[in-house]
C-alpha positions as a Markdown table, in Angstrom:
| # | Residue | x | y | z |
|---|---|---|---|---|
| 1 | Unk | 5.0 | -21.0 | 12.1 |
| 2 | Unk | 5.2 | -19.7 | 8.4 |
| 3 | Unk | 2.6 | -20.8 | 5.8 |
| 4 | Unk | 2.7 | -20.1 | 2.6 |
| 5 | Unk | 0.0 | -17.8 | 1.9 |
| 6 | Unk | -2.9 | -17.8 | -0.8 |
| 7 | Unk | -0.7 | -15.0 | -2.3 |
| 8 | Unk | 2.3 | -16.6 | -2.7 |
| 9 | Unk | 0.8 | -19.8 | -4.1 |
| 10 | Unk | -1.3 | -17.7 | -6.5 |
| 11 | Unk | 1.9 | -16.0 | -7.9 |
| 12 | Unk | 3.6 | -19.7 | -7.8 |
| 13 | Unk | 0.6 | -21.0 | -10.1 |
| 14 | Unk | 0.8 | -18.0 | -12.6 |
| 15 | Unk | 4.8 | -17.9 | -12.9 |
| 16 | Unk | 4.6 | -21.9 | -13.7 |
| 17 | Unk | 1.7 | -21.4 | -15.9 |
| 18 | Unk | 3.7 | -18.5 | -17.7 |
| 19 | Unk | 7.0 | -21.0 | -17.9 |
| 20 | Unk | 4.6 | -24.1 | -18.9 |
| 21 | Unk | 2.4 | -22.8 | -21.3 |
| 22 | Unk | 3.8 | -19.3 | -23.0 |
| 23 | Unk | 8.1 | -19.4 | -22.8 |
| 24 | Unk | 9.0 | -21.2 | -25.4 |
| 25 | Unk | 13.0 | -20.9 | -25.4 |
| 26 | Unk | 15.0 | -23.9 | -24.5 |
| 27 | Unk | 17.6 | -24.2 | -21.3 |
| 28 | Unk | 20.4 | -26.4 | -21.6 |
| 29 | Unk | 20.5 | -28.9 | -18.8 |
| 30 | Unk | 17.2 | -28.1 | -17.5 |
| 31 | Unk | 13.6 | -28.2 | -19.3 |
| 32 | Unk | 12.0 | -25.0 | -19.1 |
| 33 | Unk | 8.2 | -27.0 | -19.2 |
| 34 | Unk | 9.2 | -29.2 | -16.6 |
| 35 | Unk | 9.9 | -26.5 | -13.8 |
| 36 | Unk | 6.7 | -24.3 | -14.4 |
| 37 | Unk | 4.4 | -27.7 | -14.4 |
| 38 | Unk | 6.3 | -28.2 | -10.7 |
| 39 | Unk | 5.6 | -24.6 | -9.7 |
| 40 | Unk | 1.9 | -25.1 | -10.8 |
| 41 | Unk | 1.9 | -28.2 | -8.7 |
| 42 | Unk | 3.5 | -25.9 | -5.6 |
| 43 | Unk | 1.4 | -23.4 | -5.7 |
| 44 | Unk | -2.0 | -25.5 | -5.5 |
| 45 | Unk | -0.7 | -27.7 | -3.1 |
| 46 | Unk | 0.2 | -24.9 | -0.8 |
| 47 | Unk | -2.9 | -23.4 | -1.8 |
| 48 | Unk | -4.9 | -25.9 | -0.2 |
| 49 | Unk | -2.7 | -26.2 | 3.2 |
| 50 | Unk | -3.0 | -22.5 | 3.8 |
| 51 | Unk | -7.1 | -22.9 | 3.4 |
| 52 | Unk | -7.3 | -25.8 | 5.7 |
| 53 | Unk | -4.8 | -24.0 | 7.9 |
| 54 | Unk | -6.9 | -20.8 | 8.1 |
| 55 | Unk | -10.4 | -22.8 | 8.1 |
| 56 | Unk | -8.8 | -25.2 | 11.3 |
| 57 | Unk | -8.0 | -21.9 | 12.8 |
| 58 | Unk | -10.9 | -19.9 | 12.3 |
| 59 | Unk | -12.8 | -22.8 | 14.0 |
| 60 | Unk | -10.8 | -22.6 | 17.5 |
| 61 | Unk | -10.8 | -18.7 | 18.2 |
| 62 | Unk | -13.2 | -17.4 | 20.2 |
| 63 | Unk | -14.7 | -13.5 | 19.2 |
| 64 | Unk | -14.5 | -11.9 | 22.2 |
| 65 | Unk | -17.1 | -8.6 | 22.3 |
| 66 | Unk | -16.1 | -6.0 | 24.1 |
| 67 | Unk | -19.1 | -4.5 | 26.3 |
| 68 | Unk | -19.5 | -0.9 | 25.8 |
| 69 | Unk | -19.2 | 1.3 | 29.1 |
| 70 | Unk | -21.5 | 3.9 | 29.6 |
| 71 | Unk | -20.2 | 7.0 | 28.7 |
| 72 | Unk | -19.0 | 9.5 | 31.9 |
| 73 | Unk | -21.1 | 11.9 | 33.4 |
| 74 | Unk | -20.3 | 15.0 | 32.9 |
| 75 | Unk | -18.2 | 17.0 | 35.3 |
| 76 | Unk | -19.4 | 20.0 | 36.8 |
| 77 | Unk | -16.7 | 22.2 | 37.7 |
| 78 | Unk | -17.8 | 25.5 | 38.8 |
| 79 | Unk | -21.4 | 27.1 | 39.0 |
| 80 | Unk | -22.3 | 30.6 | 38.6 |
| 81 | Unk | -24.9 | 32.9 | 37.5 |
| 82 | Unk | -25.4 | 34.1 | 34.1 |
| 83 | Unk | -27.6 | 37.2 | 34.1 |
């Protein structure tokens, strides 16, 4: 399942803020104003789904440890005198 990610609803929230707040140029057939306050909306909505999406699934996994083996003896290959 794809989420939209804390990312992507950041950049959603600063390219509506950016068409809400500092463009000032006028479209024809569309307002300009409009759109980025909908973005802004997106992006915080999707903001909070992907945090109660990653806190729900934080909740449910398990951390599994791994126990450490003891580290091999060391082999002993071939003995001989050192004079």
């Amino acid at each position: 399942m794809n989420t939209m990610t804390i990312g992507t609803s950041t950049v959603l929230v600063a390219v509506g803020a950016i068409m809400r707040y500092a463009v000032t140029a006028k479209g024809n057939g569309f307002d300009v104003h409009k759109i980025g306050g909908i973005l802004m909306i997106v992006g915080i909505v999707g903001a909070i789904i992907s945090i109660a999406l990653f806190a729900a699934s934080s909740r449910r996994r398990v951390a599994l440890v791994p126990v450490a083996a003891p580290p091999p003896a060391p082999v002993i290959v071939d003995e001989r005198d050192v004079r």
